[in-house]
N, C-alpha and C positions, 0 to 999 in steps of 0.2 A: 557273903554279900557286903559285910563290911569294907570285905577288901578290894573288891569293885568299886568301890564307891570311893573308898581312898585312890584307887589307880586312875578314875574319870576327872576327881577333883586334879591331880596331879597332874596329865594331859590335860585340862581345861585352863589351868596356872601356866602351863610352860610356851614363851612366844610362839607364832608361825616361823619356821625357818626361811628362809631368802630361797628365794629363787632364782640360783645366782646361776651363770655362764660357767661353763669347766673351765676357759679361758679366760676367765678376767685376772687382772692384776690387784684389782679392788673394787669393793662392791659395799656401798648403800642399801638400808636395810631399815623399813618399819611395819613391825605386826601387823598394827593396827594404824591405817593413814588418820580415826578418829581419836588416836592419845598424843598429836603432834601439837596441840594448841598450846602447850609450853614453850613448844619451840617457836611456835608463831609468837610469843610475847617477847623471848627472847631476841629474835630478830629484829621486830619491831623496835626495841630500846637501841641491842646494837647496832642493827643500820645507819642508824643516825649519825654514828660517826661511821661507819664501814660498807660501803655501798653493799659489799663482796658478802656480806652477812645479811642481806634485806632477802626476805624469804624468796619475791616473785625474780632476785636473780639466782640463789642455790636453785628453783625448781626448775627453772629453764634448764641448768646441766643437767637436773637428775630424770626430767621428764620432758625431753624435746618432742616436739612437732605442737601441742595441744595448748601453751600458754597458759598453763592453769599453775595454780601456788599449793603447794604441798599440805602446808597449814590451813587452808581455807577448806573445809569439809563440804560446807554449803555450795560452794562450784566446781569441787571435784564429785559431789552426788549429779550436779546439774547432767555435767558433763559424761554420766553412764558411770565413775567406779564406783567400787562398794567400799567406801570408807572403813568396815568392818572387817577389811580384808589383808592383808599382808603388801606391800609394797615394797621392789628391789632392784637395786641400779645396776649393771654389771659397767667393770669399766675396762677396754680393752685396749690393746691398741690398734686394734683396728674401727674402735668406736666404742658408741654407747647402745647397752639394751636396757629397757626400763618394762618391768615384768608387774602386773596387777592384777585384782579381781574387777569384776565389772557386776555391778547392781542393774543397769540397765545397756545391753548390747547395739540395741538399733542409736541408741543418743549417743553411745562411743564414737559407733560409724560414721552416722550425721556430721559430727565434729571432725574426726579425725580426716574425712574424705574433704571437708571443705578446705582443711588447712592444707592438706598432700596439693588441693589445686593450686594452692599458691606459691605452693615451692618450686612447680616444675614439669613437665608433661608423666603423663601416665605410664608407670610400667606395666607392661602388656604381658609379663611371666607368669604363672599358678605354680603352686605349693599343693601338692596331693593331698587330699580330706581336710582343710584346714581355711578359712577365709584369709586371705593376703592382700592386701594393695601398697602400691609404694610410687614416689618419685623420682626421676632420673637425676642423675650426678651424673653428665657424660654419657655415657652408653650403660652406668650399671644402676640399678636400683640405692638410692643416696640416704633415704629416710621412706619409713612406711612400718607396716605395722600386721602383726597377724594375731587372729584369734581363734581360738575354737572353745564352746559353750560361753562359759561366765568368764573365761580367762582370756586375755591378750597382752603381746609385749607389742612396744615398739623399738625397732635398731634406727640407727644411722653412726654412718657410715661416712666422715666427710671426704675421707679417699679410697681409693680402688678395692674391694673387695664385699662391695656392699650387697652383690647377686648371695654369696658363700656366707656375710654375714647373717645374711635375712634368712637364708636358710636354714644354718646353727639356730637362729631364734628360734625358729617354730619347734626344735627341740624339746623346749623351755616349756612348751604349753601341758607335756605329758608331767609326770612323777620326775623329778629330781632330785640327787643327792643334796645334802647339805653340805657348802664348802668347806675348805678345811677351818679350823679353828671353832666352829659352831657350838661343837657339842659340848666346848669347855666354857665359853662363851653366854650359849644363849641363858645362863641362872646369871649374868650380871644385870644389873640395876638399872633398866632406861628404858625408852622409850623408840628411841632411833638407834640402830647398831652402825658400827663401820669396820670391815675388816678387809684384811691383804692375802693374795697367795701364800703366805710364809705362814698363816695361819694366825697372825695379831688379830685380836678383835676391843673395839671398845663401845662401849654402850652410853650415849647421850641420854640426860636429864635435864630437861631446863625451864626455866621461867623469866619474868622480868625483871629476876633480882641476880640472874647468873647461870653459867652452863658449871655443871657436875658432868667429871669424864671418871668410870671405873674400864680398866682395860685389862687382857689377860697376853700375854706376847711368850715366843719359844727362848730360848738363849739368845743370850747376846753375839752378835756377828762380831769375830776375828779376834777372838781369847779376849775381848772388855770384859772384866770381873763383875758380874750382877750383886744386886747388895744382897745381903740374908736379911733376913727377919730381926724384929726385937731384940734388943738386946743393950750388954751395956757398952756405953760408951766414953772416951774420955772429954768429948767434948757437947755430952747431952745438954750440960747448962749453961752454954755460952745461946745466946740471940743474936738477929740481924740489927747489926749497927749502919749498914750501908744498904744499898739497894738489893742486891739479892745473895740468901746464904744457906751452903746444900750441907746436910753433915751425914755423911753413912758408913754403916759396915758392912764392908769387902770380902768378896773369896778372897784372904789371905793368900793362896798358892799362886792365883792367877795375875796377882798387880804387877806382873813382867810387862804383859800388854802393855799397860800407861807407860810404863819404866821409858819401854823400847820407844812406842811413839812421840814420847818429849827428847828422848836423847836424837830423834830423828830432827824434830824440826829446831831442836837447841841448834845440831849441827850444822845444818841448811843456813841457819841465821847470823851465826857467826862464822866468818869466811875464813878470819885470820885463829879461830881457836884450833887447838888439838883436837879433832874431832873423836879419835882412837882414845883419848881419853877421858872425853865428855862418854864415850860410850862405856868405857870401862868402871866410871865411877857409877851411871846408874842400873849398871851391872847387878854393880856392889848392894848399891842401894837396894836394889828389890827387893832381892829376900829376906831385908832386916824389917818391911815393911809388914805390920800386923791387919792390914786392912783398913783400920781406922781410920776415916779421912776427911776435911772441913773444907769447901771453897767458901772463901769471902769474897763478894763484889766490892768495891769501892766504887765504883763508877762505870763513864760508859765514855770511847774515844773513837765517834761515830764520822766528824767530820775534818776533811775530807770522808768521805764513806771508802772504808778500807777496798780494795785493789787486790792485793796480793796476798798469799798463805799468809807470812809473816806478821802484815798489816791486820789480819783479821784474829791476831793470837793478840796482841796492842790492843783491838778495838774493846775488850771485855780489860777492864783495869782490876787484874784481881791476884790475891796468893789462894795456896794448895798449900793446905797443912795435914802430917802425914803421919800417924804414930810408928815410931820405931823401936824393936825389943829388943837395940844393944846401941846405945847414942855411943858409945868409946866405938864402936867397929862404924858407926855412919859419921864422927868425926874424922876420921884414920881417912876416908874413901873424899870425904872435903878436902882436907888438908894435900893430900893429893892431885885432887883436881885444882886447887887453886895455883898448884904450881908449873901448870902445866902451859902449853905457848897459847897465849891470844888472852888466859883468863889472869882477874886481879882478885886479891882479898882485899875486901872493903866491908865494915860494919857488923864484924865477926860472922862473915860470910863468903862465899865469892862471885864474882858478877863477872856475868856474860855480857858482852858488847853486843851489840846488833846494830844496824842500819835504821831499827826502827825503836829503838830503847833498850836499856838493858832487863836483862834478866837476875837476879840476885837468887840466890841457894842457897842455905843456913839450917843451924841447928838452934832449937830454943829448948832446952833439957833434951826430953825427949822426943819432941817434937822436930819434923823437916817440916821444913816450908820451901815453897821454888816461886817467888814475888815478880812481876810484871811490872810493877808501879811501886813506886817508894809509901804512898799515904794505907796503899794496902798492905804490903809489910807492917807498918806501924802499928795499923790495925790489928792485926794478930798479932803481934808482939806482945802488945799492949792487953791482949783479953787471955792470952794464954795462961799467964799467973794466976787468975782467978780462976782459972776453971776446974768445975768439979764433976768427978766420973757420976753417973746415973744412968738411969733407964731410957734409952732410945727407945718411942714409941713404935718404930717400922726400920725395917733396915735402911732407907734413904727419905731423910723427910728436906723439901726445900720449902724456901720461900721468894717471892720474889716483887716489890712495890713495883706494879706494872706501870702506875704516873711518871716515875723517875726515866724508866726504857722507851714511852712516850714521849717524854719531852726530850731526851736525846735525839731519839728520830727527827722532832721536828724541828732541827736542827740543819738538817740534810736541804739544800736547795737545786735548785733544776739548775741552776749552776755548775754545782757540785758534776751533775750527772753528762753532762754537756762532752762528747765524742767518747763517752768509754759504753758500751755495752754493758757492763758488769755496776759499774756505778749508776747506769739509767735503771736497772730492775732494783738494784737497793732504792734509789728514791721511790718507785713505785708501789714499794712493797711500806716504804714509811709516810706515803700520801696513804697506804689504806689502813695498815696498822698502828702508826701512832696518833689517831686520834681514839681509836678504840682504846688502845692501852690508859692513857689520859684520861681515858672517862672508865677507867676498871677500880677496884678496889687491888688489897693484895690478893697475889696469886699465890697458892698453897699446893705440895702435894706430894705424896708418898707414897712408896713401891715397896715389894719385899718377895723375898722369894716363894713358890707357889708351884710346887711338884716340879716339871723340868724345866719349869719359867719363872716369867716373872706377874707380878699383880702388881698393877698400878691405879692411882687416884688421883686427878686434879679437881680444885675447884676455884671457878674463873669466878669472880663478883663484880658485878656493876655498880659504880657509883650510885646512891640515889639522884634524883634530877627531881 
């Protein structure tokens, strides 16, 4: 009997799973719509500066056709669901399905049939054993909704396939699998879940002092080295001196990846260097790399709002310091590259030219570094000597003063953004987030490895006001 009773409490503790689409790309996910009032506080503070964060606009994406806010329990009852119930977004490309329980059915319909009238004339289809209605988009069914007992989802469809999406929906109303990622997923910490096809899931916590993200993700895409766990480091006791600073440990075997990727776009950048030799030296380099690794930010070189590959590797002003297990064999692989056509040595190191600043390369004892900006070199230069090896609390712990990447942004003017496509979505993207960031505290957070993934944690703070 005992043990009954421990398996009801343990089933009684463990979320509702999502009722999510076998199609989605990503899917929206909460237990209970009556443990959201955190997110409701959180919203309410961020909004203020972030339109894109005010609850009644996430709930329009996450719940079209009914106008109702996620957070507000009191007019999601009004309105038929059972706030005590599981709620779940699917997101596809061919649309959106938003799957729930209903405490009262006939005030679902009432609602939902008023609002179908104002979208659009009557679809005239049925769905075998199962209530449907819906509005036209064209000749197909565009938005509408189906139920059967306490359950109903609504689709829509803003393009063609909206007859085959509604249908897939009514799927939804029976027994469904849980999407991939779930079962490792659903013991993290939150209240609201978010997960992808690939199987990433992360679990939202919030209030009006900040969003908590715990997340659980598979390997990293195209050999990126995931950090490991705990451990020690040789640059545990350096701090952020600049705006944001990552320090982690690496699958040693795997840092070819980065090698390869920076020898790519060094190459790309510099027109007149030896390309065959910029490859050959981070050849070199790789394998002497023990995983050990520091990015320093100094700063941020947002406007113009970067344009091109090159420009957006400049907009981040920072060095990459890299522990090495033989500095005499990553000297030997310098010295070489320095002599090679297009590169100079300068500052016991050698620099790369580009069109859009140089890049500098060096050894500091044991330490590589590959610098972007001269004040961030000096930075690490300069904290290198002091630092003392200790215990890394996670294998990648960052940080980052979200006011400083704020006030860069608002920097950016509609100016700036005036006939580039690419430059109009960067200002849009820093009319919504640098006033958020501005009004954040530091950003914090730490990953490490976690059976054949990875585990991660952010925590975003809001200024007080």
């Amino acid at each position: 009997m005992l043990t009954a009773l421990a398996l009801s409490s343990l089933l009684a503790a463990a979320p509702a799973p999502p009722r999510a689409h076998p199609a989605a790309d990503g899917w929206a996910h909460a237990p209970r719509l009556d443990a959201l009032s955190g997110l409701g506080e959180f919203s309410r503070v961020a909004g203020k500066s972030s339109a894109l964060l005010r609850s009644a606009v996430f709930s329009e994406e996450l719940l079209p056709l009914l106008q109702l806010d996620l957070t507000d329990a009191r007019g999601l009852t009004a309105a038929g669901l059972d706030v005590a119930a599981p709620f779940t977004t699917s997101l596809l490309p061919a649309g959106r399905v938003a799957c729930f329980g209903l405490s009262d059915p006939a005030a679902f319909r009432a609602r939902a049939e008023a609002a179908l009238r104002q979208e659009g004339p009557p679809w005239n289809g049925t769905l075998p054993g199962i209530t449907s209605s819906a509005a036209l988009r064209g000749a197909e069914p565009g938005l509408g909704y189906v139920l059967k007992g306490k359950t109903a989802c609504i689709a829509s469809a803003p393009r063609a396939g909206g007859a085959a999406l509604l249908k897939s929906t009514a799927k939804l109303l029976g027994t469904t699998p849980p999407p991939p990622g779930w079962k490792e997923g659903k013991g993290l910490p939150g209240d609201f879940f978010l997960g992808t096809k690939d199987g990433a899931v992360m679990a939202l916590r919030a209030s009006a002092a900040g969003l908590s993200v715990e997340g659980r993700a598979g390997e990293l895409p195209g050999g990126v080295p995931g950090p490991l766990g705990a451990g020690e480091s040789p640059y545990a006791s350096l701090t952020r001196t600049g705006p944001a600073l990552l320090r982690a440990r690496l699958e040693p075997g795997r840092t070819g990846a980065h090698a390869r990727a920076l020898a790519s776009t060094l190459a790309r950048a510099c027109r007149e260097c030896d390309g065959r030799a910029v490859d050959r030296a981070l050849e070199t380099l790789a394998p002497l790399l023990t995983g050990q690794v520091l990015l320093h930010v100094e700063g941020f070189r947002l406007k113009p709002p970067p344009r091109t590959h090159l420009a957006r590797y400049f907009a981040l002003r920072h060095a990459w310091v890299a522990e090495v297990k033989d500095a005499a064999a990553a000297a030997r692989a310098l010295e070489a590259l320095g002599a090679a056509r297009g590169l100079r040595r300068a500052g016991g190191g050698v620099v790369l030219p580009t069109p859009d600043g140089e890049v500098q390369v060096g050894l500091s004892g044991n330490h590589l570094y590959v610098a972007n900006d001269g004040g961030a070199r000096q930075s690490v230069l300069s904290a290198l000597p002091g630092a003392r090896a200790g215990q890394l609390p996670h294998g990648l712990v960052a940080e980052l003063e979200a006011p400083s990447l704020g006030k860069a942004l608002g920097g950016v003017s509609v100016l700036d953004a005036v006939g580039n496509a690419e430059a109009a979505g960067f200002f849009a993207l820093a009319l919504e987030v640098g006033p958020l960031l501005r009004s954040s505290g530091t950003l914090s957070g730490h990953a490490d490895r976690s059976g054949g993934g990875q585990r991660f944690h952010l925590e975003w703070p809001l200024a007080p006001r």
